[in-house]
N, C-alpha and C positions, 0 to 999 in steps of 0.2 A: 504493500500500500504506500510506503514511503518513496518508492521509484516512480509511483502513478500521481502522487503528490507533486511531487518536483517536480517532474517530469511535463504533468498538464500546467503544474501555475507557471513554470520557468523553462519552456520551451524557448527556440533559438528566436520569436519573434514576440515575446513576451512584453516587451515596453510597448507595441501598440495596441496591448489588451489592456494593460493598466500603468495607473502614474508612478508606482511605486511596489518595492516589493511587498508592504505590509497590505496593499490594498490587491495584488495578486492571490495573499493567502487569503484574507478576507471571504475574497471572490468566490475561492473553491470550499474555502469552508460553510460558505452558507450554503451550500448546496449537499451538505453532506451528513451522514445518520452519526448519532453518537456514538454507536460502537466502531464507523470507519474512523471519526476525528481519532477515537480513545488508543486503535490499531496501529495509526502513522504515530504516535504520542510516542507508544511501546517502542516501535518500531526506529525512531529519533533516542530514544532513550538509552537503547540498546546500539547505537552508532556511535552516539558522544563516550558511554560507557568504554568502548577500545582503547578511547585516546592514542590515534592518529597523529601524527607529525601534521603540520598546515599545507604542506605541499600533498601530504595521500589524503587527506580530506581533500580538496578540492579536485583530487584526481578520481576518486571515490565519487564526488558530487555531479561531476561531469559526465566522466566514462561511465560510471555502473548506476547512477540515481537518472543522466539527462537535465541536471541542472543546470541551465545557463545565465545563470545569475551572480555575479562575481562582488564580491561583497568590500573588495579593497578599494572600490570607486567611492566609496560612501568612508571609506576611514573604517573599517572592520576587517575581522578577519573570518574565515570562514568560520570555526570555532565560535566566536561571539556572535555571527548570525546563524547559527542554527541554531543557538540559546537563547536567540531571539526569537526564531519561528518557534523553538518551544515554548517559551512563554506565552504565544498567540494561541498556540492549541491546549496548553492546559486552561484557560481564559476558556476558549472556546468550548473544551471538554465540561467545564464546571457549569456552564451557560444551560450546555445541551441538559444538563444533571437537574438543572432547576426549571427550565421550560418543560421537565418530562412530569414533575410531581403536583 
């Protein structure tokens, strides 16, 4: 789920779908069930968990996720944006949690 993530919000023509990357995640998360947000969460969790060097993460991001979203044009590193996309999906995990009761 987290290749199909990237992959749809941060495809190679992704800035003329949105202004920004937090408004790509946005995008895809409003379209999507609690159990997939919670599955990419896992699934992120279980990435950052290896700790990767900065050069295999975005080689990782690229080659095996289809991420084209490069996060050092913004002053980040790949590391700190994907701690970022997680904190959008945990946000968005706890949202789906409270919209369900």
């Amino acid at each position: 789920m987290l290749e199909q993530f990237l992959g749809a919000s941060f495809h190679q023509d992704w800035m003329s779908d949105s202004a920004d990357s937090e408004s790509a995640i946005r995008q895809y998360l409003a379209g999507e069930s609690p159990s997939v947000v919670n599955t990419i969460l896992q699934e992120l969790d279980h990435l950052l968990s290896l700790r990767l060097s900065e050069e295999k993460l975005r080689d990782v991001a690229l080659r095996d996720l289809g991420c084209y979203y490069e996060p050092n044009y913004k002053g980040q590193s790949m590391t700190e944006w994907l701690h970022f996309v997680r904190s959008l999906l945990a946000v968005a995990s706890r949202q789906a949690g409270k919209d369900s009761d």
